[in-house]
DRENGU-674695 format. One line per field, with one value per residue (C-alpha): residue number from 1; x, z, y. Coordinates in steps of 0.2 Angstrom, whole numbers, plus 5000, padded with zeros to 4 digits. Layout:
// DRENGU-674695
k = c(NUM,...) .
east = c(X,...) .
up = c(Z,...) .
north = c(Y,...) .
***
This chain:
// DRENGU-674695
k = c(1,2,3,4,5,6,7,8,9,10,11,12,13,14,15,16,17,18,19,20,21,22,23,24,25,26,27,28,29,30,31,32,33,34,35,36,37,38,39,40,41,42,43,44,45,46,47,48,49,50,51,52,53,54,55,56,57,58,59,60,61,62,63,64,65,66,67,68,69,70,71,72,73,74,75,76,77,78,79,80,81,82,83,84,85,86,87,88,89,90,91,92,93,94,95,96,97,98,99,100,101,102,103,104,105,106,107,108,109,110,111,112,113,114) .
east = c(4969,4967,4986,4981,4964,4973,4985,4974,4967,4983,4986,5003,5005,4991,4997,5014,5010,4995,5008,5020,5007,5005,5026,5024,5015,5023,5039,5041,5026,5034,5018,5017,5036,5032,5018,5028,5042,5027,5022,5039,5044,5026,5033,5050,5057,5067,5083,5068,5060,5076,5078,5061,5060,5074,5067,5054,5065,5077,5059,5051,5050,5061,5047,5046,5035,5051,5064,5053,5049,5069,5073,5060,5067,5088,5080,5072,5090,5099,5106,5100,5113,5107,5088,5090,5096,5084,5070,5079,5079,5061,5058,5067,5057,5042,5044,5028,5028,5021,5028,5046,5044,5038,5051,5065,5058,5055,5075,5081,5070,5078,5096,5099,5110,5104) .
up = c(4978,4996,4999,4986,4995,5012,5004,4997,5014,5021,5030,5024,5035,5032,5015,5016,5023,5007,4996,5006,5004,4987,4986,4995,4981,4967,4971,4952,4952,4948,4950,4969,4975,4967,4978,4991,4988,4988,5008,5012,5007,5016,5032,5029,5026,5011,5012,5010,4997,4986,4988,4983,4967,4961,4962,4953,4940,4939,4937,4927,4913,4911,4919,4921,4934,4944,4938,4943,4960,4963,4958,4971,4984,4980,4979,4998,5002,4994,4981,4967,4952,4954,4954,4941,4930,4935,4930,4914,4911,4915,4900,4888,4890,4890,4885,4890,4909,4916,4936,4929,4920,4933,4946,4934,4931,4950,4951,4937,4948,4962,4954,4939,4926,4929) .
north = c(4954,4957,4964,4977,4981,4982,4995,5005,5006,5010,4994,4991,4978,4967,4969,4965,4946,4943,4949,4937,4924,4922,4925,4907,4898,4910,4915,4921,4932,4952,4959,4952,4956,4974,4978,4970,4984,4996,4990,4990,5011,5015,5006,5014,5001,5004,4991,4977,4988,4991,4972,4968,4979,4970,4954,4958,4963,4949,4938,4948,4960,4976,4989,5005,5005,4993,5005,5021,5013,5007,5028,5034,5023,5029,5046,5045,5039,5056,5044,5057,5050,5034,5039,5049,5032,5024,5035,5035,5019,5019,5031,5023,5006,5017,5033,5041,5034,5050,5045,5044,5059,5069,5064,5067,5086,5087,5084,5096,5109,5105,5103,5115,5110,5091) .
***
């Protein structure tokens, strides 16, 4: 996919409008409004992010991965209850997600008693 070669080359923007492209023929597509949320939080732009991670929920399956990426965003925003149920939620559809698991121990560090 080219929206995921342009990320990975840190042009978020190009990769924004493929991943809008293939949003245009496949507006159910998870995977695509996923990495969409992903362009959006390294533009900043995490209102659209937020939004974007939960349509990919809402079309697709329960993810860890979504609910991980939802937690980072509430945490960037100092919403640290929230993140911290989402990274939950993440590890109770998967249990060993190693991302949610590491930013929910990166939290209790910086929180003790969380």
């Amino acid at each position: 996919n080219l929206g995921l070669l342009y990320g990975q080359q840190g042009r978020f923007a190009e990769a924004m409008q493929e991943f809008l492209v293939v949003l245009k023929g496949r507006p159910e597509d998870a995977e695509a409004l996923n990495n969409l949320g992903i362009a959006y939080v390294k533009q900043g732009r995490v209102d659209e992010a937020l939004n974007a991670f939960r349509l990919a929920l809402a079309r697709g399956p329960d993810s860890a991965e979504l609910h991980t990426n939802i937690g980072i965003v509430y945490r960037s925003l100092g919403r640290a209850d929230d993140a911290r149920r989402e990274f939950r939620t993440a590890l109770t559809i998967d249990p060993g997600y190693a991302a949610a698991r590491d930013q929910l121990d990166n939290m209790h560090r910086e929180v003790p008693g969380r």
